[in-house]
C-alpha positions in Angstrom: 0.0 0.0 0.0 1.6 3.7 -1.0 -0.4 6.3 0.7 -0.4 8.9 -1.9 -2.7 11.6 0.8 0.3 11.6 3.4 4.0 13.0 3.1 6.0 12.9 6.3 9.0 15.3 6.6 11.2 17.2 9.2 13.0 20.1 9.0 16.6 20.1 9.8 19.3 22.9 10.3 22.0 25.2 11.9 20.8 27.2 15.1 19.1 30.3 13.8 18.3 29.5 10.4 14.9 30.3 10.5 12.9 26.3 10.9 10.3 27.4 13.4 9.7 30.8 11.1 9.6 29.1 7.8 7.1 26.2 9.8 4.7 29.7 11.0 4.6 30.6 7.1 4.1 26.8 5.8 1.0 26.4 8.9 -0.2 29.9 7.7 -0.4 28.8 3.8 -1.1 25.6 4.6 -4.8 26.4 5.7 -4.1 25.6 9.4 -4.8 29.3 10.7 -7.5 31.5 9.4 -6.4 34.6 7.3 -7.6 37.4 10.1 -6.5 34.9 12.4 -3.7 36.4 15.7 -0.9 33.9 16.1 2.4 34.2 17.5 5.6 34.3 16.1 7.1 30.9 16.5 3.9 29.6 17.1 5.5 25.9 17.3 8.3 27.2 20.5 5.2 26.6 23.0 8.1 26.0 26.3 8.9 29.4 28.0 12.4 28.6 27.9 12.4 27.7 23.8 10.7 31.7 23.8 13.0 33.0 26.1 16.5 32.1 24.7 15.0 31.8 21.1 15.7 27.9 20.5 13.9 25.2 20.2 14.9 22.5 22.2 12.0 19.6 21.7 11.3 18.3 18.4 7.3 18.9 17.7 5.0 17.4 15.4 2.4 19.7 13.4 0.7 19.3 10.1 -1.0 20.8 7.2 -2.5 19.9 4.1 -2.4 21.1 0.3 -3.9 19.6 -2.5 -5.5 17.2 -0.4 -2.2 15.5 0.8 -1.4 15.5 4.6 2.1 16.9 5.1 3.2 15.5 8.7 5.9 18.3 9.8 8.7 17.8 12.3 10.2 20.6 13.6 13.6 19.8 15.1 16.4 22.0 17.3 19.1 23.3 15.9 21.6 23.5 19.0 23.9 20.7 18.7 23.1 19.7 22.6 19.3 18.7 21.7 21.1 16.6 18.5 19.4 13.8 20.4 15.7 15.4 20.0 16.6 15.1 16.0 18.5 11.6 15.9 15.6 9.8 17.1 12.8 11.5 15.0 14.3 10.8 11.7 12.9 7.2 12.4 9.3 8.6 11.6 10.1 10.4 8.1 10.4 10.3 4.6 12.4 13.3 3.9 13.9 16.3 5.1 14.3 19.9 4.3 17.5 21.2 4.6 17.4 24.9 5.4 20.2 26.7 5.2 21.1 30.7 5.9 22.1 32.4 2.7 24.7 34.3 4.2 26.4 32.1 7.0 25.6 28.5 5.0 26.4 25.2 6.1 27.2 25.5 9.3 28.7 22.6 12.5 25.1 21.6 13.3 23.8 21.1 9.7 26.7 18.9 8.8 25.8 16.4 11.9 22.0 16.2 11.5 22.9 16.0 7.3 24.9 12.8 7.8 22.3 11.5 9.7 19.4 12.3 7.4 21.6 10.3 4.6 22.6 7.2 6.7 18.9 7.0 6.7 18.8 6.9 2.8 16.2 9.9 3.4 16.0 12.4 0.4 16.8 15.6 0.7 15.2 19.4 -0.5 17.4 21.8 -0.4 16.2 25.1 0.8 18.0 28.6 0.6 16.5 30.3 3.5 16.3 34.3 4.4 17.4 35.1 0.6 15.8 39.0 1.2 18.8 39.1 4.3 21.6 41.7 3.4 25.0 40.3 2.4 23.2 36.7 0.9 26.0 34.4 -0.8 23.7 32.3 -2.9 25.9 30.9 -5.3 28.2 30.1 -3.0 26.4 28.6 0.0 25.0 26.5 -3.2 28.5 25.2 -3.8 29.2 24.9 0.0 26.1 22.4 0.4 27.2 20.7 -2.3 30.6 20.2 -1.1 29.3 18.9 2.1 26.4 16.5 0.5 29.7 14.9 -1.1 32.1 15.3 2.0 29.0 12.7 3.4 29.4 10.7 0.6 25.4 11.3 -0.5 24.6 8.7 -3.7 23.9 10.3 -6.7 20.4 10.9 -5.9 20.8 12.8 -2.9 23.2 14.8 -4.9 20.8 16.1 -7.3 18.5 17.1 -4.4 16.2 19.8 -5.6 17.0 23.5 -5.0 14.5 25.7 -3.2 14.5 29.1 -2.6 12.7 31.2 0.1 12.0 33.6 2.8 10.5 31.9 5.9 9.7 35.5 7.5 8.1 36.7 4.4 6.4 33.5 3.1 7.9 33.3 -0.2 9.8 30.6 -2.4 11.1 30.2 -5.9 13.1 27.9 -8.4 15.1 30.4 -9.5 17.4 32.9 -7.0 16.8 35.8 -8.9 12.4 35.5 -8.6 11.6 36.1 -4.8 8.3 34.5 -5.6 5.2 35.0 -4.0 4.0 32.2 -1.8 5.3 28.9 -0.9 3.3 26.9 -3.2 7.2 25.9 -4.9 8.3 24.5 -1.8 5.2 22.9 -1.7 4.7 21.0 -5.2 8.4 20.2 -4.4 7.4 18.2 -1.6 4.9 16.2 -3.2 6.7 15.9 -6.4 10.5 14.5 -4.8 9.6 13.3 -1.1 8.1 9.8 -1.3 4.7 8.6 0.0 4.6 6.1 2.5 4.9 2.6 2.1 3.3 -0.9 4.0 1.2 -3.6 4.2 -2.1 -2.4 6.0 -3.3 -5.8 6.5 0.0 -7.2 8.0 0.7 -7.3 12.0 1.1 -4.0 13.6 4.7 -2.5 14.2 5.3 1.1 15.7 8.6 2.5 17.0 8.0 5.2 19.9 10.0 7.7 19.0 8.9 10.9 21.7 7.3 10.7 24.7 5.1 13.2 26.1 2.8 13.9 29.7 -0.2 14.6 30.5 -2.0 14.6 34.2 -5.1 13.2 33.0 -3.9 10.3 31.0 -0.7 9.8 32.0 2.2 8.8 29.6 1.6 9.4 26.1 3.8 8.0 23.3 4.7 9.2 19.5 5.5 7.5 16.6 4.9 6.5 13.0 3.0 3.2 11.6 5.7 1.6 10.0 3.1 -1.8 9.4 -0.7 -2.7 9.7 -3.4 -0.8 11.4 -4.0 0.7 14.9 -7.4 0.4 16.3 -8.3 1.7 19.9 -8.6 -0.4 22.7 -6.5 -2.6 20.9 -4.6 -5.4 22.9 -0.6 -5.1 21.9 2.3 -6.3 23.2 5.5 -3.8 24.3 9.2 -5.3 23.1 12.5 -4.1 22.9 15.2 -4.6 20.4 17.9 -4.6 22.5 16.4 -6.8 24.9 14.3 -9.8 23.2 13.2 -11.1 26.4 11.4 -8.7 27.6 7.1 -8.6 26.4 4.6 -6.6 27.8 1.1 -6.7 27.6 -0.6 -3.3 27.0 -4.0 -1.9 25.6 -4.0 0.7 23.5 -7.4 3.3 24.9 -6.6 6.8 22.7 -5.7 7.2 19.5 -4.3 11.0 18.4 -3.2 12.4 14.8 -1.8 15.7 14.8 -3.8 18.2 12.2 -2.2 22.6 12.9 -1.4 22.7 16.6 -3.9 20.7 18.0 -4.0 16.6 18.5 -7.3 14.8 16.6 -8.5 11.6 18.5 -9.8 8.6 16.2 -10.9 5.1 16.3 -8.3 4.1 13.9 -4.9 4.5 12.1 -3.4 3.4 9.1 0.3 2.3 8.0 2.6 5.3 7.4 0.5 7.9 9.7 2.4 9.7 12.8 0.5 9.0 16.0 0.3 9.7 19.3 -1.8 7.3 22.1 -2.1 7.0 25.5 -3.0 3.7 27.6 0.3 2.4 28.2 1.5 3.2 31.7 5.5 2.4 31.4 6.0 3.4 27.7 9.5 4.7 26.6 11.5 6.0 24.1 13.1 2.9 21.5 10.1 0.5 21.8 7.9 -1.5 19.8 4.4 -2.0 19.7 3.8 -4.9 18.0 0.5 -7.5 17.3 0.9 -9.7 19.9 0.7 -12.6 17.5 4.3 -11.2 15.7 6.6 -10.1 18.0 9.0 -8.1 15.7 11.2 -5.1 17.5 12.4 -2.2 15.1 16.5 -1.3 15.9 16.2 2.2 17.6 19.2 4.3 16.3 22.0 4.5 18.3 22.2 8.3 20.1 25.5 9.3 20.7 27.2 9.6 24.5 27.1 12.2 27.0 30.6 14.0 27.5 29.6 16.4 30.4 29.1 15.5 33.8 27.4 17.3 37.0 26.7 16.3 40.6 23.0 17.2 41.4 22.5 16.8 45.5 20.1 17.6 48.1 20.9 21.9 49.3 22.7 21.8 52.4 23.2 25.8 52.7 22.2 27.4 55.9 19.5 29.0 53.7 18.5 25.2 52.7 14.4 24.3 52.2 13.7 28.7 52.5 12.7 29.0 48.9 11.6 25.8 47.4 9.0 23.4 47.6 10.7 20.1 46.6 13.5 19.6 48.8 14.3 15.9 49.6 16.3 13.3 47.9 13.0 11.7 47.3 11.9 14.5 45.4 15.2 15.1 43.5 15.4 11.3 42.8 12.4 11.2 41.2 12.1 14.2 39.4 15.8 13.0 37.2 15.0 9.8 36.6 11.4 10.9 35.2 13.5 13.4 32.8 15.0 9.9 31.5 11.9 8.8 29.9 11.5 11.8 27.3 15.3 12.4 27.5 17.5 10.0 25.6 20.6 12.3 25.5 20.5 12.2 29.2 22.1 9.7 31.9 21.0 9.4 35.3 23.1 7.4 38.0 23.4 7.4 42.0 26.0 9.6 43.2 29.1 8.4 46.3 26.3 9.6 48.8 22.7 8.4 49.3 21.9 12.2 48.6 23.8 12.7 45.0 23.3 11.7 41.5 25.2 12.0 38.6 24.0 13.1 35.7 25.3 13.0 32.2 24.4 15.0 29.2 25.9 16.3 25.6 26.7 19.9 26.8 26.6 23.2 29.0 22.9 24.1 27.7 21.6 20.9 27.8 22.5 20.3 31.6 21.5 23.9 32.4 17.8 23.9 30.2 17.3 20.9 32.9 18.3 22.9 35.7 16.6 25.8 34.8 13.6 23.8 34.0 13.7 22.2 37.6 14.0 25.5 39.5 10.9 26.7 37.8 9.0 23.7 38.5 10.1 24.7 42.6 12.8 22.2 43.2 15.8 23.6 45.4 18.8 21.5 44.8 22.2 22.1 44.3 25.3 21.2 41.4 28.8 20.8 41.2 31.0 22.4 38.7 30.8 20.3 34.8 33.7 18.2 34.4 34.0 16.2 30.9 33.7 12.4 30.8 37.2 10.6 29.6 37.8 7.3 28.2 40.8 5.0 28.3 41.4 4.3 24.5 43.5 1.4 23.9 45.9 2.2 27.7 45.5 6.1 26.7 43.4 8.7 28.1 41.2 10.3 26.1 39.0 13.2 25.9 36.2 14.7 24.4 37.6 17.6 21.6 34.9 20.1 19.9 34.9 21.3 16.6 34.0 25.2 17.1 33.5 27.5 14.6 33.5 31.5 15.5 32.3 34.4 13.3 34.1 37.4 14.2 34.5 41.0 13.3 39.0 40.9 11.5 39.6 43.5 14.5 39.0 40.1 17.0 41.5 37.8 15.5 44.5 38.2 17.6 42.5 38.3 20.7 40.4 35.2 20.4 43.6 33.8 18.8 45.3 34.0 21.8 42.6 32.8 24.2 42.1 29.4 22.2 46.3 29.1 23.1 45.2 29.5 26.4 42.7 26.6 26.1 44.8 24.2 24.1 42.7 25.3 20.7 44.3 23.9 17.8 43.4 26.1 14.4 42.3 24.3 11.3 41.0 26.8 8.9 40.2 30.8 8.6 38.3 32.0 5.7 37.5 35.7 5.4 34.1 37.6 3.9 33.5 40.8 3.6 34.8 42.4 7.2 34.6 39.2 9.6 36.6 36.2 9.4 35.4 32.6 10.1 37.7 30.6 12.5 38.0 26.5 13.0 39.5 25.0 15.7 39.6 21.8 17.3 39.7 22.5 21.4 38.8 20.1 24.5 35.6 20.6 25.3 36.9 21.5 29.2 38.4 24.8 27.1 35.0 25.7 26.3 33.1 25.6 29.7 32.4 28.8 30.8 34.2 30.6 27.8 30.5 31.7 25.9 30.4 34.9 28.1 33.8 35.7 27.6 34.0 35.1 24.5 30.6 37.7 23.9 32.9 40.1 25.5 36.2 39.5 23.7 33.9 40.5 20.3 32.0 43.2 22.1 29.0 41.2 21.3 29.5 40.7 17.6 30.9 37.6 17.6 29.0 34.2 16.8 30.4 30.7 18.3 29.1 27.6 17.6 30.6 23.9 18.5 29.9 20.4 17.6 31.4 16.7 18.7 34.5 15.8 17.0 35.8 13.0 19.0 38.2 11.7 21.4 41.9 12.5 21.8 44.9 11.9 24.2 44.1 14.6 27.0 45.4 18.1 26.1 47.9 19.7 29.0 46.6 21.9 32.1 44.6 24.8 31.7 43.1 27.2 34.1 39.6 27.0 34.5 39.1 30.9 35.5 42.1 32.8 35.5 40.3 35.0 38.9 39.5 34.6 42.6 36.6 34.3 44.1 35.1 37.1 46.8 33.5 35.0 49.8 31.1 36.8 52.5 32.8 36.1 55.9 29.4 36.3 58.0 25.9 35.9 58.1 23.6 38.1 57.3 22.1 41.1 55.0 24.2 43.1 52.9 24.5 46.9 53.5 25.8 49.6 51.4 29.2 50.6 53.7 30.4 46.7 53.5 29.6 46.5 50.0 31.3 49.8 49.0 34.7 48.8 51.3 34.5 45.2 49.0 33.9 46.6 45.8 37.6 47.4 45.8 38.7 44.4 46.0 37.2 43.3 43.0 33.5 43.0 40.9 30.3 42.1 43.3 27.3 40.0 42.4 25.4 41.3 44.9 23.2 44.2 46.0 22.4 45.8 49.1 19.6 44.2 50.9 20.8 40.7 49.4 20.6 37.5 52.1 24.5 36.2 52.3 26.2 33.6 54.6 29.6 32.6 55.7 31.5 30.9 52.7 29.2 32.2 49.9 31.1 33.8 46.8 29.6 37.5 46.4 32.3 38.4 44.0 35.2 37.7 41.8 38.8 39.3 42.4 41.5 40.2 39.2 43.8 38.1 41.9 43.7 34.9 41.3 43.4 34.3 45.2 40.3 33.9 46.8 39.7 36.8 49.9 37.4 36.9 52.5 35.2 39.9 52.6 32.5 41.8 55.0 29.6 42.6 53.2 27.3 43.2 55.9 30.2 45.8 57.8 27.9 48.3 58.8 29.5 51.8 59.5 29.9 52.9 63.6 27.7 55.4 64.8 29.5 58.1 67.0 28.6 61.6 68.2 31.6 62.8 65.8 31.0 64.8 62.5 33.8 65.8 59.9 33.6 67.2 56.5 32.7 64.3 53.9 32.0 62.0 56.0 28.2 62.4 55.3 28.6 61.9 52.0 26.7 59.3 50.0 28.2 55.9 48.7 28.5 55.1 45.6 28.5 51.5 44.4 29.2 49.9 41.2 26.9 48.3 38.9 26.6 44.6 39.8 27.2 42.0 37.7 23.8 39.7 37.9 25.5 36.3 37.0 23.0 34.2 34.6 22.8 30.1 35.1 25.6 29.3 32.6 27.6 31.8 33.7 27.4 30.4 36.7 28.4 27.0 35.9 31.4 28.0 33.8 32.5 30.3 36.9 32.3 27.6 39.8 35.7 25.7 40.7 36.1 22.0 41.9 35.8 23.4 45.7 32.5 25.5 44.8 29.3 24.2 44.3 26.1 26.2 43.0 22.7 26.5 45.4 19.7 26.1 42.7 16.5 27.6 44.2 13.1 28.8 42.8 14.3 32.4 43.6 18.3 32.3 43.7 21.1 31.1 42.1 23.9 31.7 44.9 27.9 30.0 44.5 29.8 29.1 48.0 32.4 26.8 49.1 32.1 23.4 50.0 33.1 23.9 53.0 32.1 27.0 54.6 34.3 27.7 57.6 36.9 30.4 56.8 39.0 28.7 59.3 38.3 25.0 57.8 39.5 26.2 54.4 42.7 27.6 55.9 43.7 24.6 57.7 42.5 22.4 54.7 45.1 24.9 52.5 47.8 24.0 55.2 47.5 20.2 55.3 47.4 20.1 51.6 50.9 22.5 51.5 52.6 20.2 53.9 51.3 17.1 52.0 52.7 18.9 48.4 55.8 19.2 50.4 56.4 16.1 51.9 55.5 14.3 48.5 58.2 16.5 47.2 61.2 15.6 49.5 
């Protein structure tokens, strides 16, 4: 059977270059919204956090129709630290577009999610995006795709992929660059025309990988995937296997049914081969199953995702300000609330820490780890992390770690200074190609170079530079490297800071803090140029005498704080910090708190140095 009505595509490409926008216009033209009809920009980024930092971070299924032909649409991240989200939904498609900026072109996260999409044998459309953008290189980002489609080694046909191209902002595509077309009926017909239908045999035994996993209060567990064989009926009676474990059958029962049509989820009585469901009714679903007629038990291999390389400590807040702020406290709580995040999160691994209280958890970068976090803290847990470290591997007696490919895209003025920080961090250069006024760098650099560099790196370019990373692979660990070249600032008592103890510790160094703020013994409220940490007295408050002199009556003034975001926090935190995640506050301290415990710690750890020495 070839289902001719139903086309089942995702969109893949770089960060920023424009999927969820060109989706809004495809939605909009596709008869899904009404023409007077409010929506939205980036109607598909429904998370607060996808809004607020302008990525998506789940893949999302939506659809629309044209010329009475269904066209499933998968809209997939861009960040290479959700590359998981995309690797398992290519198992429910048919094709993909590749979109592609017409000024920055291929770029570190369209080459991964590419040589996925052609592993798969998929077929590719190639679509020049933002053509009306100032500066556009269209015959040369051509020829840059093309060079990477054979870098990838694409077959012939994947080659010849058809050439689309388009403004997703304005709704417009065309065959030809020099026509900006006026609607995106081209990228349309091109769909139909070079993506393949569907393919299966209704009337054989039911097989369907879950692919995502969603939630929902009232029903529980609900999982997605595509029909790849037979028919789905509700309240059907299936049986749960897994490919990588034969053993294992489950019995389940199938009682919702739900196709996706716009935004919204449809429920029916039935589904064919070759249509993208979701359905609710089994309890312990997860991600790289099979539902399969329990009269031909038949798993499908779920692709392989790739390892985590990062590594945090999550742990139950022991701060004297511990259980103030949030409303989920307890291991129990924290426990849970991880191990739930494994069930929609492949990327993600989730082990118990050294202490009854701690758990190790593993991901594929800085922003992955720190969306969870973030996520958490909204959702009132109060926790608290260690700094990242990377995950090594012993490679034939040799140690090995993880090395990113990162690409910046820098004003010329910028090159000797970011030059000299990737020395700093062990940054090996591989190519530097110039356009126009910037320059595009390559470098291969351990991925512990790059934690905590994103803000610095913002203000080595004064905010006009543009980094981007992907996994290379594993080498023979890279020599030392600081990981901050500062000290720390940390609040010697208890209590609330007031403007005279802040003013006398602003010249020591920069403050995070304001007046008014809550601080205790061993918290860091600042960062010194030294590299030394030093204790300082935030909440000094001036003496009160029955003496006047000139000037001393005279207001304080204090610096400008520097508010310290989540990842800046994380890249800022040594071995001996950890980070105290609440609802309300993100506050760095010591381990150990004492001001006199670290000093004697220091000593022991001196004569120990020495001793080992002699």
């Amino acid at each position: 059977m070839k289902r001719e009505d139903i086309r089942n595509i995702a969109i893949i490409a770089h960060v920023d270059h424009g999927k969820t926008t060109l989706v809004d216009s495809m939605l909009r033209q596709g008869g899904v919204f009404r023409d007077n009809q409010i929506v939205q920009e980036c109607v598909m980024d429904s998370n607060p956090l996808e809004r607020e930092r302008g990525i998506t971070i789940l893949a999302k299924n939506t659809s629309c129709y044209y010329k009475d032909v269904k066209i499933n649409i998968v809209d997939t991240p861009g960040h290479a630290d959700f590359s998981g989200e995309v690797e398992r939904v290519l198992k429910m498609i048919d094709g993909a577009i590749l979109l592609v900026d017409a000024y920055e072109g291929p770029m570190p996260q369209t080459r991964f999610v590419l040589q996925k999409a052609l592993e798969m044998n998929h077929k590719i459309i190639i679509c020049i995006n933002k053509i009306d953008k100032p500066g556009t290189r269209l015959d040369e980002v051509l020829e840059e795709i093309y060079t990477l489609l054979v870098d990838l080694n694409a077959n012939d046909e994947q080659i010849d992929s058809p050439v689309i191209y388009c403004s997703g902002r304005e709704g417009r595509s065309s065959y030809s660059p020099n026509f900006k077309g006026e609607n995106l009926l081209p990228l349309f017909d091109t769909i139909l025309k070079h993506i393949k239908a569907p393919e299966g045999d209704e009337n054989a035994p039911l097989q369907l990988l879950v692919s995502s996993i969603d939630y929902n209060e009232y029903v529980g567990r609900i999982g997605i995937g595509r029909i790849e064989r037979g028919t789905m009926n509700q309240n059907q009676e299936v049986s749960i296997v897994d490919f990588h474990n034969p053993g294992s059958v489950e019995k389940a029962k199938i009682t919702n049914i739900y196709q996706f049509s716009g935004l919204n989820r449809i429920p029916v009585q039935r589904a064919q081969v070759g249509d993208i469901v979701s359905f609710s009714g089994v309890g312990d679903i997860t991600i790289g199953k099979t539902l399969c007629d329990s009269n031909c038990l038949e798993p499908i291999n779920f692709v392989k995702i790739s390892e985590p390389t990062l590594q945090m400590t999550f742990s139950v807040n022991d701060s004297p300000f511990a259980g103030k702020e949030g409303k989920y406290v307890t291991s129990r709580h924290l426990r849970a609330r991880l191990y739930r995040e494994l069930l929609k999160d492949v990327s993600l691994q989730v082990v118990d820490g050294d202490t009854a209280d701690s758990f190790k958890v593993s991901g594929r970068g800085e922003i992955h780890l720190s969306i969870l976090i973030e996520n958490m803290r909204r959702e009132g847990y109060e926790f608290q992390v260690s700094t990242p470290i990377v995950i090594t591997k012993e490679i034939k007696g040799v140690l090995n770690e993880p090395i990113e490919r990162l690409y910046v895209d820098i004003p010329e003025r910028c090159v000797g200074n970011i030059m000299e920080h990737m020395g700093r961090r062990q940054g090996e250069l591989q190519n530097m190609d110039s356009m126009n006024s910037r320059v595009r760098l390559e470098f291969l650099i351990p991925e512990r170079g790059l934690l905590g560099y994103r803000s610095e790196f913002l203000t080595n370019t004064s905010g006009e530079g543009v980094m981007n990373t992907i996994f290379h692979g594993y080498s023979p660990v890279k020599g030392e490297m600081p990981r901050r070249r500062n000290g720390a600032l940390i609040a010697y008592e208890t209590g609330e800071a007031v403007t005279y103890g802040l003013f006398n510790a602003q010249g020591r160094g920069t403050l995070f803090i304001q007046p008014g703020t809550a601080v205790y013994a061993g918290m860091i409220v600042g960062f010194s140029p030294k590299q030394e940490d030093l204790v300082v007295n935030v909440c000094k408050k001036k003496h009160v005498t029955n003496m006047r002199a000139a000037g001393s009556d005279e207001a304080l003034r204090l610096n400008v704080p520097k508010i310290m975001t989540l990842e800046e926090s994380l890249g800022f935190i040594e071995n001996d910090e950890i980070m105290e995640v609440t609802p309300k506050s993100l506050r760095m301290r010591k381990k150990v708190l004492s001001h006199d415990q670290r000093l004697r710690n220091t000593m022991k750890e001196r004569r120990r140095e020495e001793a080992e020495d002699l």
